[in-house]
C-alpha positions as a printed Julia matrix, in Angstrom:
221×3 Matrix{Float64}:
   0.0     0.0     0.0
   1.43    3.44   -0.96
  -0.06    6.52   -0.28
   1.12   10.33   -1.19
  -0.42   12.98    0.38
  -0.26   16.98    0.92
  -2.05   18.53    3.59
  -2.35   22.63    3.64
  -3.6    25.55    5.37
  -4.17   28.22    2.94
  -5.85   30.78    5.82
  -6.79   30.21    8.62
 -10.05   29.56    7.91
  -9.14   26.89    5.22
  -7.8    23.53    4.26
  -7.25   21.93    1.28
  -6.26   18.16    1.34
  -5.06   15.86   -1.5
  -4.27   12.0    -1.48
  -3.28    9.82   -4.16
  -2.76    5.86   -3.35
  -2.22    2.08   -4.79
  -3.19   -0.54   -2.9
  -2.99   -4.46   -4.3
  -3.82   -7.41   -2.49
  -3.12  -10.98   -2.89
  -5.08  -13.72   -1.48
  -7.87  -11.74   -1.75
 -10.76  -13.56    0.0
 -13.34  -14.44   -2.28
 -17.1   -15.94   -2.58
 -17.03  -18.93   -4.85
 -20.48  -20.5    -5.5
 -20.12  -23.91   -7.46
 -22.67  -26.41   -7.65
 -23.89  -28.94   -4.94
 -21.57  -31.61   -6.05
 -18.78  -30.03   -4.7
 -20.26  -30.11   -1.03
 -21.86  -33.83   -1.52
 -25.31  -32.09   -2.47
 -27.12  -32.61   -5.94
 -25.79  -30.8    -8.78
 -29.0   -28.42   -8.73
 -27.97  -27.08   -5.15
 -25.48  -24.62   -4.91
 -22.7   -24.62   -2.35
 -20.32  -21.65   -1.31
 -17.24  -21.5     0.12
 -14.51  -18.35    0.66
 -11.7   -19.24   -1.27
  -8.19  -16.97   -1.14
  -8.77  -16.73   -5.07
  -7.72  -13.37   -6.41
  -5.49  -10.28   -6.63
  -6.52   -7.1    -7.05
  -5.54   -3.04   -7.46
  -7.24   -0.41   -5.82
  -5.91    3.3    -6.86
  -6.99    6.74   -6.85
  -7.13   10.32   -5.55
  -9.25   11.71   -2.55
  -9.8    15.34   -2.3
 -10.89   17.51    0.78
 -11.58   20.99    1.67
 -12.95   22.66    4.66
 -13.36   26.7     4.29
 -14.58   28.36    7.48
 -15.79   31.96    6.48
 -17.35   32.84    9.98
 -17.14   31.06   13.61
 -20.58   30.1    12.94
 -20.63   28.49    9.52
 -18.25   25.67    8.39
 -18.34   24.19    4.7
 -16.91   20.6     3.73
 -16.35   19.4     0.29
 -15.1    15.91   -0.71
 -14.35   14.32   -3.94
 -12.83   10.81   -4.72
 -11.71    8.85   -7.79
 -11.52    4.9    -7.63
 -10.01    2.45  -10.15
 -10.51   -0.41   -8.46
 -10.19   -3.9   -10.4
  -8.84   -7.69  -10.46
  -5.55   -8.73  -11.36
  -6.17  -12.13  -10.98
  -9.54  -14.6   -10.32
  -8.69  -18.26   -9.86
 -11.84  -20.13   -9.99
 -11.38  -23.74  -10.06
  -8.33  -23.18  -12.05
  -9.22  -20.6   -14.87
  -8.78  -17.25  -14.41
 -11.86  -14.37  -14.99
 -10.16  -11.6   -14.14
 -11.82  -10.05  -17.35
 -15.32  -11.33  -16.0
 -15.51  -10.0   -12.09
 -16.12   -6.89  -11.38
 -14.62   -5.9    -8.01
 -18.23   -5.45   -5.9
 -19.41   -2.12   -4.47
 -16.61   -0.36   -5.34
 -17.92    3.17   -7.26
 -15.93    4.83   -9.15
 -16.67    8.42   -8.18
 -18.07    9.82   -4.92
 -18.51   13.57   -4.14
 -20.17   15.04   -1.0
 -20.99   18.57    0.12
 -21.33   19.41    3.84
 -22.78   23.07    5.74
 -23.28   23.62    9.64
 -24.64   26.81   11.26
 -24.54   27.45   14.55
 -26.62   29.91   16.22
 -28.08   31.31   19.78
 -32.27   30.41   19.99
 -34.45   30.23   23.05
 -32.05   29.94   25.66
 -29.83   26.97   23.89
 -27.92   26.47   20.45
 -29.18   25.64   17.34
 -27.4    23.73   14.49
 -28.39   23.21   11.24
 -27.2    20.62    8.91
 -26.97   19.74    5.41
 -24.86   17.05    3.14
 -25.37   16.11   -0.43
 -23.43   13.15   -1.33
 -23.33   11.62   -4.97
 -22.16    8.3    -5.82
 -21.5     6.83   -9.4
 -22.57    3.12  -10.38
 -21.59   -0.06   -8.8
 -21.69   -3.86   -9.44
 -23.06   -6.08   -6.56
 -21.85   -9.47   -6.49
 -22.74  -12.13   -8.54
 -20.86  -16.12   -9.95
 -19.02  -14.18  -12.54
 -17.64  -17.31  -13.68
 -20.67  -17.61  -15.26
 -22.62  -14.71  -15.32
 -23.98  -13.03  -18.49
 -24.07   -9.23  -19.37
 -26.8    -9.34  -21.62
 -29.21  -11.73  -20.21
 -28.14  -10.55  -16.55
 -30.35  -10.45  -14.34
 -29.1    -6.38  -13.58
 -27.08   -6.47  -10.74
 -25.49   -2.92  -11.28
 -26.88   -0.33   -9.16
 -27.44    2.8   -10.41
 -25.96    5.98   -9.48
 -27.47    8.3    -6.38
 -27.68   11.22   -5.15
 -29.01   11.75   -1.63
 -29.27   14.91    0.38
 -29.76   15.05    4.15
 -31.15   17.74    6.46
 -31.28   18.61   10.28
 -31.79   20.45   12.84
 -30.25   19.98   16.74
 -31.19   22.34   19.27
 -29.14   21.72   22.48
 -29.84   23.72   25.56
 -28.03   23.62   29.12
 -30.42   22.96   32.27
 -27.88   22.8    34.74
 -27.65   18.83   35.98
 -28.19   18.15   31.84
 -28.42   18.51   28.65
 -32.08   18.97   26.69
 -31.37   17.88   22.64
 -33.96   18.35   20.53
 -33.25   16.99   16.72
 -35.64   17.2    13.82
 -34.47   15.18   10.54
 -34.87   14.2     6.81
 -32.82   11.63    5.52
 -32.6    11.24    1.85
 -35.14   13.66    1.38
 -35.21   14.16   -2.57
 -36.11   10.58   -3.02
 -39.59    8.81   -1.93
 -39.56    5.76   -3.4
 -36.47    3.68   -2.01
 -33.52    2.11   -3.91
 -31.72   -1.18   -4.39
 -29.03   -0.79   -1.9
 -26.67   -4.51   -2.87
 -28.36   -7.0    -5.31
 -26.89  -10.5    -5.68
 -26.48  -13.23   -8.48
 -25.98  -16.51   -7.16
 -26.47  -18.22  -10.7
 -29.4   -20.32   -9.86
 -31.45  -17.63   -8.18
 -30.72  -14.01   -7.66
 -31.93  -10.91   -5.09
 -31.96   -7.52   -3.81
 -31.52   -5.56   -0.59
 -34.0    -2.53   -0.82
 -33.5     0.64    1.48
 -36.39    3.18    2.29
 -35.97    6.54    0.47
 -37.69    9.82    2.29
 -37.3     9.6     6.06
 -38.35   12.31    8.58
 -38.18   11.79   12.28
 -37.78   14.03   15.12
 -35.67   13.11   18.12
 -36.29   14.36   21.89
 -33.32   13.4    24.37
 -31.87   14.64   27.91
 -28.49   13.92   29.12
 -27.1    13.86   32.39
């Protein structure tokens, strides 16, 4: 693993990071699913074991800067770049290298961050916001045999997801009174396939719920 970095200041109410880095790994741990006759089942079952089956090479660049333009209001930005893919894929002696995708690995992430603080009622108020954006990923499937065209579609599409709150936090003495009133994901109502799986014979999906708002009431002492 190598990683070369450069961290700077340029005010004092800034930073700007940079970070580029290789990683590879060998006996990379990896799901092979074969069929039953290789666990003394029938040769419609499926059986799978964690072999130390491939190497791969994970490089890119992460990017991060923080500008502070009042003691009140901080701003975060983030950006990353990952090539991420297999070097090698034993399975059962052939290599797909060229077949497996390396799972839930995107390619490009970005994420915007805001906090306010200010005095209300006694207490103080913070309010929140983050977009984050994430390209495309592959969830994981028997590439030794899976097809592109016929699927079924295990890549998962791109998102973008923006969350809100708001924490009021007030001093009583003996405690703490927080009040915190949220919206997760708010842009998006319907839900989204979160992983999704291909196990050859049979294939599935992990959902997760879009549009969340909730409101939090907690004392602390």
């Amino acid at each position: 693993s190598w990683e070369l970095g450069l961290r700077t200041q340029p005010t004092d109410r800034s930073q700007f990071n940079v970070t580029a880095f290789v990683a590879e790994y060998t006996d990379k741990q990896q799901f092979i699913v074969t069929d039953g006759t290789q666990c003394d089942l029938g040769a419609t079952s499926t059986c799978t074991f964690i072999r130390n089956a491939a190497e791969t090479t994970n490089q890119g660049i992460e990017i991060e800067a923080v500008w502070m333009p009042t003691d009140r209001l901080t701003v975060r930005g983030t950006s990353g770049y990952l090539d991420a893919e297999f070097d090698s894929y034993d399975f059962d002696g052939t290599d797909i290298s060229e077949q497996a995708q390396v799972i839930y690995a995107p390619e490009n992430t970005f994420s915007l961050m805001a906090d306010h603080t200010s005095d209300v009622f006694g207490g103080s108020l913070v309010l929140s916001g983050t977009w984050s954006y994430r390209s495309d990923l592959w969830g994981a499937a028997a590439y030794e045999s899976y097809n592109y065209d016929t699927g079924p579609d295990i890549n998962i599409e791109s998102h973008n997801q923006l969350d809100l709150s708001a924490t009021w936090l007030r001093d009583l003495g003996a405690g703490q009174l927080k009040v915190l009133v949220y919206g997760t994901d708010v842009l998006d109502g319907d839900g989204r396939v979160a992983r999704a799986y291909d196990a050859g014979a049979f294939s599935w999906s992990e959902l997760v719920p879009g549009r969340q708002i909730g409101l939090t009431i907690g004392y602390e002492f």
